[in-house]
C-alpha positions in Angstrom: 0.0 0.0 0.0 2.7 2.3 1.0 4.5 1.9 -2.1 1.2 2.7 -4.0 1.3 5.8 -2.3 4.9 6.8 -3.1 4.2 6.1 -6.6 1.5 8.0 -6.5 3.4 11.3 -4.7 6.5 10.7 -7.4 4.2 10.7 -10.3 2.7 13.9 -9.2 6.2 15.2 -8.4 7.2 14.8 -12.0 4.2 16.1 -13.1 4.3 19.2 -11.1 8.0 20.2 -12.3 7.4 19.6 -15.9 4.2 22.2 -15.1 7.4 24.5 -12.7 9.7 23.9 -15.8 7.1 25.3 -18.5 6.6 28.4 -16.8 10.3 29.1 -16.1 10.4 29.1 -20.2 7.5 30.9 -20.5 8.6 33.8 -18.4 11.8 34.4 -20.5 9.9 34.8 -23.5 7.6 36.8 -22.1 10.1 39.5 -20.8 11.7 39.3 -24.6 8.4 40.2 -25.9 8.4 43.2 -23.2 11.7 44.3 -24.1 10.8 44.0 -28.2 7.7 45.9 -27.2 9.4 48.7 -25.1 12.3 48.5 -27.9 9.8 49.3 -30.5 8.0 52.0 -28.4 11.9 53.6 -27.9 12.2 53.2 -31.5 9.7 55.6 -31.9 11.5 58.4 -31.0 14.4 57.6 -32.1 12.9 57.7 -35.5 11.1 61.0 -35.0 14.7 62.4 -34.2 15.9 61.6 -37.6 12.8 62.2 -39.2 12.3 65.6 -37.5 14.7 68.0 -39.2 13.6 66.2 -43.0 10.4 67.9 -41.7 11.1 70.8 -40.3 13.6 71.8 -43.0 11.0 74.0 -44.5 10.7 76.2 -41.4 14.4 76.5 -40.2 16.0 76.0 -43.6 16.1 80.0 -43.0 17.9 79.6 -39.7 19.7 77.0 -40.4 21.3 76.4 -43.4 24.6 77.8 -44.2 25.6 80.0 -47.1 26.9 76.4 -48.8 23.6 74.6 -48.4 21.8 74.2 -51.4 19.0 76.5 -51.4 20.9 79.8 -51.9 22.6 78.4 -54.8 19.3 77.6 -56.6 18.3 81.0 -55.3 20.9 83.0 -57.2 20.4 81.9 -60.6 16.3 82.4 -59.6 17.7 86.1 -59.3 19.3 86.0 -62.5 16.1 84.5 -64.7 13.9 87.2 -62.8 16.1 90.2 -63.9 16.3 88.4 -67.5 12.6 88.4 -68.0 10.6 91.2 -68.9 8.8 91.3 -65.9 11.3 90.6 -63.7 12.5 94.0 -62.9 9.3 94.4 -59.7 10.6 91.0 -58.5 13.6 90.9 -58.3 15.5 91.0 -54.7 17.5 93.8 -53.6 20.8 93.6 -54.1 20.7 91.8 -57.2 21.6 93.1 -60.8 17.9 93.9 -61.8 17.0 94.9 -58.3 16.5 98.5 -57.1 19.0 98.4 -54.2 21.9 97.3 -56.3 24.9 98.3 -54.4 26.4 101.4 -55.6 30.1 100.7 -57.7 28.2 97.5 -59.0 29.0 96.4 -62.4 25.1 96.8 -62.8 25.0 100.3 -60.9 28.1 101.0 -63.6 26.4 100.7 -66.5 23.2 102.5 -65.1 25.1 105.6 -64.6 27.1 105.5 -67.1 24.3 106.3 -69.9 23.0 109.0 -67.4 26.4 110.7 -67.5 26.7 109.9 -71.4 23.4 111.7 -71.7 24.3 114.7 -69.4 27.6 115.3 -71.0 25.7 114.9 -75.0 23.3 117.4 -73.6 26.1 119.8 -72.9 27.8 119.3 -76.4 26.8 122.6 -78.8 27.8 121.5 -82.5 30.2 124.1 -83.6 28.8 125.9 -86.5 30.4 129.6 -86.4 33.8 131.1 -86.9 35.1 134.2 -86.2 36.1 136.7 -89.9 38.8 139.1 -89.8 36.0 142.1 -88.8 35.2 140.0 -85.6 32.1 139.3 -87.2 30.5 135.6 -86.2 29.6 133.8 -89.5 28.7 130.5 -90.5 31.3 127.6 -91.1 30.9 126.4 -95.2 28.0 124.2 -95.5 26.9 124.1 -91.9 23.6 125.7 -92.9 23.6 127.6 -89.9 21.2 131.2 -89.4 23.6 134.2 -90.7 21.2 136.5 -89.4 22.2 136.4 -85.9 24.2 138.4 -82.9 27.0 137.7 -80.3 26.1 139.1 -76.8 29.2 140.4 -74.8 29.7 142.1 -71.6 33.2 143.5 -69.9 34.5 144.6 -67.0 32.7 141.8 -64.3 32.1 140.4 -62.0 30.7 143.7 -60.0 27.4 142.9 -58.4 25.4 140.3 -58.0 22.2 142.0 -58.4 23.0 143.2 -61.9 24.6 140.0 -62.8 21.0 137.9 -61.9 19.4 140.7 -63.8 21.0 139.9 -66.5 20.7 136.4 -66.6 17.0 136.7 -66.3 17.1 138.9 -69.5 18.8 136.1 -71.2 16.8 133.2 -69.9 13.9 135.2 -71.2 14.9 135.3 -74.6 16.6 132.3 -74.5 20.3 133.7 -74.9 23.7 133.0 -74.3 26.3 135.8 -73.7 30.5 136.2 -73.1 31.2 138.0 -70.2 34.8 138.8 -70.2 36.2 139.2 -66.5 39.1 140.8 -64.8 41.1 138.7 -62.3 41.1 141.1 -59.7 37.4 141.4 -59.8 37.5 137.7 -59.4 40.0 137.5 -57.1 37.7 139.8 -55.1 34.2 138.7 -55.6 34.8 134.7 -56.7 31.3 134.0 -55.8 30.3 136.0 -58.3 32.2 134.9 -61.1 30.4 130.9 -59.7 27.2 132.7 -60.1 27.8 133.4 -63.7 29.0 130.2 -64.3 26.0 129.1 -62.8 23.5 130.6 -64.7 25.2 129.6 -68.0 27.6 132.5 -69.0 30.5 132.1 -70.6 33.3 133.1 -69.1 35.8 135.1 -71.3 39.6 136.6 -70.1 39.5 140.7 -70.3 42.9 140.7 -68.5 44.1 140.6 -64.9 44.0 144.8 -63.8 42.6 146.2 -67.1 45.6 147.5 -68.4 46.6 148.5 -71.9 48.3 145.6 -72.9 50.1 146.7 -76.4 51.9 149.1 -73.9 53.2 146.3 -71.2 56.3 144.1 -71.7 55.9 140.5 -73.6 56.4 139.2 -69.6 53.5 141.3 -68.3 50.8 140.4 -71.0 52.1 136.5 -70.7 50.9 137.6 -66.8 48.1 139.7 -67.1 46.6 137.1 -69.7 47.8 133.4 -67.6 47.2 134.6 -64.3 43.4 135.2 -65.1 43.3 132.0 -66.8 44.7 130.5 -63.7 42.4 132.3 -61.3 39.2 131.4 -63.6 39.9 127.9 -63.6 40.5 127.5 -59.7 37.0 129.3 -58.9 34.8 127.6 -61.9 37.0 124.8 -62.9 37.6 125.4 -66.4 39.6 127.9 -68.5 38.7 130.5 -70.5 38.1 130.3 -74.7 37.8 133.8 -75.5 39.7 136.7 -75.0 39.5 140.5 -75.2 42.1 143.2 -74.8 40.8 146.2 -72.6 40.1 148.8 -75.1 40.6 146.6 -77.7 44.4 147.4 -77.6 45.7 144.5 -78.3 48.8 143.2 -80.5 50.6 140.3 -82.4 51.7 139.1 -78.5 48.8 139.2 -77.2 47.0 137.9 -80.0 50.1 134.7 -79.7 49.3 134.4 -75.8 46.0 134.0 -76.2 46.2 131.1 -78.9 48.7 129.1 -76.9 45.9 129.1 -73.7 43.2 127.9 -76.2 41.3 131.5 -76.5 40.2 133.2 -79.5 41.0 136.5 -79.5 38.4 139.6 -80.7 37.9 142.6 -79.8 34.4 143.7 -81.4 32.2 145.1 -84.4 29.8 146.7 -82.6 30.1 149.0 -79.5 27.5 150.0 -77.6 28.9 153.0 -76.5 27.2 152.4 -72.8 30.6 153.4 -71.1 30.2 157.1 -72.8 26.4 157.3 -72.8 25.7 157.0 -69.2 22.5 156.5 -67.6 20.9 156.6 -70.6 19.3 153.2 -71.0 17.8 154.3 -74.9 21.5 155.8 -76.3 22.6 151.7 -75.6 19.8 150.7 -78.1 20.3 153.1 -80.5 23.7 152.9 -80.8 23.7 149.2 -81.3 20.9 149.8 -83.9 22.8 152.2 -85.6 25.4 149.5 -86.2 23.5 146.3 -86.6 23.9 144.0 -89.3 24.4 140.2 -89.4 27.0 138.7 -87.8 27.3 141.7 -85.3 29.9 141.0 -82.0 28.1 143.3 -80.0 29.9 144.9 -76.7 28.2 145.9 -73.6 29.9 146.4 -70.0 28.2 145.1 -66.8 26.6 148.7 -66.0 23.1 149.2 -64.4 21.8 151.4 -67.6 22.8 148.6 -69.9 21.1 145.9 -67.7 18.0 148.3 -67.4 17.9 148.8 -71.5 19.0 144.9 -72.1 15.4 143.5 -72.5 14.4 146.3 -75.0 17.1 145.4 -77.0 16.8 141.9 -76.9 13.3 142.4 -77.8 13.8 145.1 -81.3 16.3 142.6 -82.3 14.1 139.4 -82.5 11.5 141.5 -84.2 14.6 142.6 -86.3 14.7 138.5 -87.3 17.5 138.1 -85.3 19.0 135.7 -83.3 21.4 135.1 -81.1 24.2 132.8 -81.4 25.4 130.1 -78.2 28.7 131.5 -78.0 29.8 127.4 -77.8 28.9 127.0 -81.2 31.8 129.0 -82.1 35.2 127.3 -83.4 37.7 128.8 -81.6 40.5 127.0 -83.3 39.6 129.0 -86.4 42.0 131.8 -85.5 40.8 134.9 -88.7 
C-alpha cells in the first residue's frame, strides 16, 4: 500500500516540475516580448529624431542652413532668370543686378550711370557751327547751314554785383540767350562768388585781363601775366579755362593775340560797341547805338553797368523783331583763329 502511495506522490512530483519547468520558459519569452515591445515603443522616438529636421527643414531651412547649403545656390540663378525676363524687374531681390537696391560701384549700378552721364555730358555738347572773320564778325562755317542772321552778346569789366549779374541772366533766360562776359582777375579775385554765379546761370566766361591794363603798352612778360594769371584764377574758382579773349580797349597786338592762342582763347575785340561806357544813364543811347550799327553777324559789346542791364530787354526784344538771333557763343570754333 505504502509503495502505492509513493508512486503516486512521485508521479505527481514529475508532473508538477514539468508544469514548474514550462513556466520558467514561458517567463523568459515573455520578458523578450516586453523588451521587443518597449524597444519598438523607444524606437519611436528615435525615429522621430531623424525624421524631425527632414520635416522641419521648411521652417528652419532660414535659420539653419549655411551659405553652402543648397538652397541659396538655386536662389541665385532664380535672381538671375527674374532680372532676365521682362517682368522681372518688380521681383527681383535687392541687391541683385535687376533689383532696385543694387549696391552702388556694382557692375550693374556701372552701367546704369554710365548712360545718365553719357546723356548729361551729350546734352552739354553745342555743334560748332560759327567762326570768327577778320571784322570779328560771327559767320557760319561752309555748308553748316547755320542762321547768318544772328548776334554775339558780350559784356566786360565783371564780375561787379550780383544783383546786376541775376538781372542779366533773367534777361537772357527770357529770350533764351547766351552771352561772353569777359572778366578781370582782380574782380575775381575779389568777388569769386560771383564769377560761380555766372558760371552758374550759363555764361560764358571770357579773359578781359588781370587789372585792365593796356596791354600793347606792357612788356611781352607782363601780358604772358596779365593774360595766364586770369586764366589760372578762372579755372580754380569755376573749374575750367577761358576760350575767348579780349584786350581792354581793344588794344591789343601780335603778342597778345600769340598768348592768347597758346591758352586755347580766340582772341576779338568787337564790331559793334554800344557805346554804354560814354552814354551814361541813358538806357535808350545803348539801343540806338547798337541799332545804328546792326547788321548780321554783329559781336556786340556791352559792360556790366546798371543802364545797360536796365535797357537789355528792349534790345533783346527790337532785335528778334529785327529776325535776329542770337548765337550760343559754344557754337563757335575757336581753333579758327581769322
Amino acid at each position: 500500500m505504502w509503495k502505492k502511495t509513493a508512486l503516486f506522490w512521485l508521479a505527481a512530483g514529475l508532473v508538477l516540475g514539468a508544469c514548474g519547468n514550462a513556466a520558467e520558459e514561458a517567463e523568459p519569452n515573455g520578458s523578450a516580448q516586453t523588451t521587443e515591445t518597449q524597444t519598438t515603443d523607444a524606437g519611436k522616438p528615435a525615429e522621430s529624431a531623424q525624421t524631425a529636421p527632414a520635416q522641419q527643414t521648411p521652417d528652419t531651412a532660414e535659420g539653419t542652413q549655411t551659405p553652402d547649403t543648397a538652397a541659396p545656390e538655386e536662389t541665385a540663378p532664380a535672381a538671375g532668370t527674374e532680372t532676365d525676363a521682362p517682368a522681372g524687374g518688380d521681383a527681383a531681390a535687392p541687391g541683385t543686378a535687376g533689383g532696385d537696391a543694387a549696391a552702388p560701384g556694382t557692375a550693374a549700378g556701372e552701367q546704369t550711370d554710365t548712360p545718365d552721364a553719357d546723356n548729361a555730358a551729350a546734352a552739354e555738347e553745342v555743334a560748332l557751327e560759327y567762326h570768327m572773320n577778320a571784322n570779328y564778325d560771327i559767320v557760319p562755317n561752309e555748308g553748316s547751314g547755320a542762321p547768318k542772321k544772328i548776334v554775339l552778346l558780350t559784356f566786360d569789366d565783371g564780375p561787379k554785383e550780383a544783383k546786376m549779374i541775376n538781372s542779366m541772366f533773367d534777361t537772357l533766360d527770357k529770350h533764351n540767350a547766351k552771352a561772353i562776359f569777359f572778366v578781370n582777375g582782380y574782380r575775381v579775385k575779389a568777388n569769386p562768388d560771383l564769377l560761380k554765379l555766372i558760371d552758374e546761370r550759363g555764361g560764358i566766361v571770357g579773359n578781359h585781363s588781370y587789372d585792365h591794363i593796356i596791354l600793347r603798352k606792357e612788356s611781352d612778360a607782363e601780358i604772358k601775366k596779365q593774360l595766364e594769371d586770369t586764366q589760372a584764377i578762372v579755372k580754380e574758382t569755376i573749374g575750367k579755362s577761358p576760350t575767348f579773349f579780349r584786350p581792354p580797349n581793344g588794344a591789343g597786338n601780335d603778342y597778345t593775340e600769340k598768348v592768347a592762342k597758346d591758352n586755347g582763347m580766340l582772341s576779338m575785340t568787337w564790331s559793334v560797341g554800344s557805346l554804354d561806357w560814354v552814354n551814361q544813364d541813358d538806357s535808350q543811347a545803348v539801343i540806338d547805338n547798337v541799332f545804328d550799327q546792326l547788321h548780321s553777324g554783329s559781336n556786340i559789346l556791352m559792360h556790366e553797368l546798371p543802364w545797360t542791364v536796365e535797357a537789355l530787354d528792349e534790345l533783346l526784344t527790337k532785335l528778334e523783331a529785327k529776325g535776329y538771333s542770337f548765337v550760343d557763343p559754344r557754337s563757335i570754333d575757336t581753333t579758327k583763329q581769322p
